[in-house]
C-alpha positions in Angstrom: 201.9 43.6 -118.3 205.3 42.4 -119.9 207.1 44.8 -122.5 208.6 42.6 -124.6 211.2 44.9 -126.1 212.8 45.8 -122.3 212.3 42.3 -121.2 215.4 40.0 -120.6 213.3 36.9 -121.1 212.9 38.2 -125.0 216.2 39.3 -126.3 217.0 37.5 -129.7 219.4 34.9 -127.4 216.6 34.1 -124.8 214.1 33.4 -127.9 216.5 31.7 -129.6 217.2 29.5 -126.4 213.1 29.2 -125.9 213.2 28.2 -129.8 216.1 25.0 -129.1 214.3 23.8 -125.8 210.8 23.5 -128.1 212.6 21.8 -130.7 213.9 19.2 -128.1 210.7 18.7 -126.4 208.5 18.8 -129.4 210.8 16.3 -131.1 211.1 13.9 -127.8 207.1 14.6 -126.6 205.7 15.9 -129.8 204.0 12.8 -131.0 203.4 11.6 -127.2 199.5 10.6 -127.4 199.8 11.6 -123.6 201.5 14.7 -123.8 200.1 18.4 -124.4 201.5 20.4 -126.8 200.8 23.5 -124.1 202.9 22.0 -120.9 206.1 22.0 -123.9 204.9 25.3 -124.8 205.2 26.0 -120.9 208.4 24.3 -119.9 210.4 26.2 -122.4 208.6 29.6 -121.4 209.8 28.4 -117.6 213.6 27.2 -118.5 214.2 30.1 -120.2 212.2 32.8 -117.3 214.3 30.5 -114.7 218.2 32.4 -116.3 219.2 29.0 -117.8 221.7 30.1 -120.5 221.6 26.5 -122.6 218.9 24.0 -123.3 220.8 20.9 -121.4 219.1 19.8 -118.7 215.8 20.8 -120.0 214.5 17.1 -120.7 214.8 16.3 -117.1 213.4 19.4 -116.1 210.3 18.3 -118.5 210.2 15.3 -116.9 210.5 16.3 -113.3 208.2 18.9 -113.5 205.5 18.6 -116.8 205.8 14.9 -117.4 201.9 13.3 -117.0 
């Protein structure tokens, strides 16, 4: 079980980082008929786990690795 208050993936930059990458991917894949909202949710969850500091680079990661 994850506290959220001691863990690095949560600190106000992290969810402010998760927040931009959802933005991006919501606004690029959000009205994709072929895309589920959940593997967005997912990616930025991942980037942002993964240590990236910025969102660039997160489209291709979509792509790469969520994409259907």
């Amino acid at each position: 079980m994850t506290d959220t208050l001691t863990d690095w993936r949560y600190s106000d930059k992290k969810l402010k980082l998760r927040e931009e990458c959802l933005k991006i991917l919501l606004e690029t894949y959000g009205n994709d008929k072929y895309v589920v909202n959940k593997s967005i949710y997912e990616c930025a969850h991942d980037w942002v786990s993964q240590g990236n500091a910025i969102s660039v680079g997160i489209i291709n990661y979509y792509e790469e690795n969520y994409a259907p």
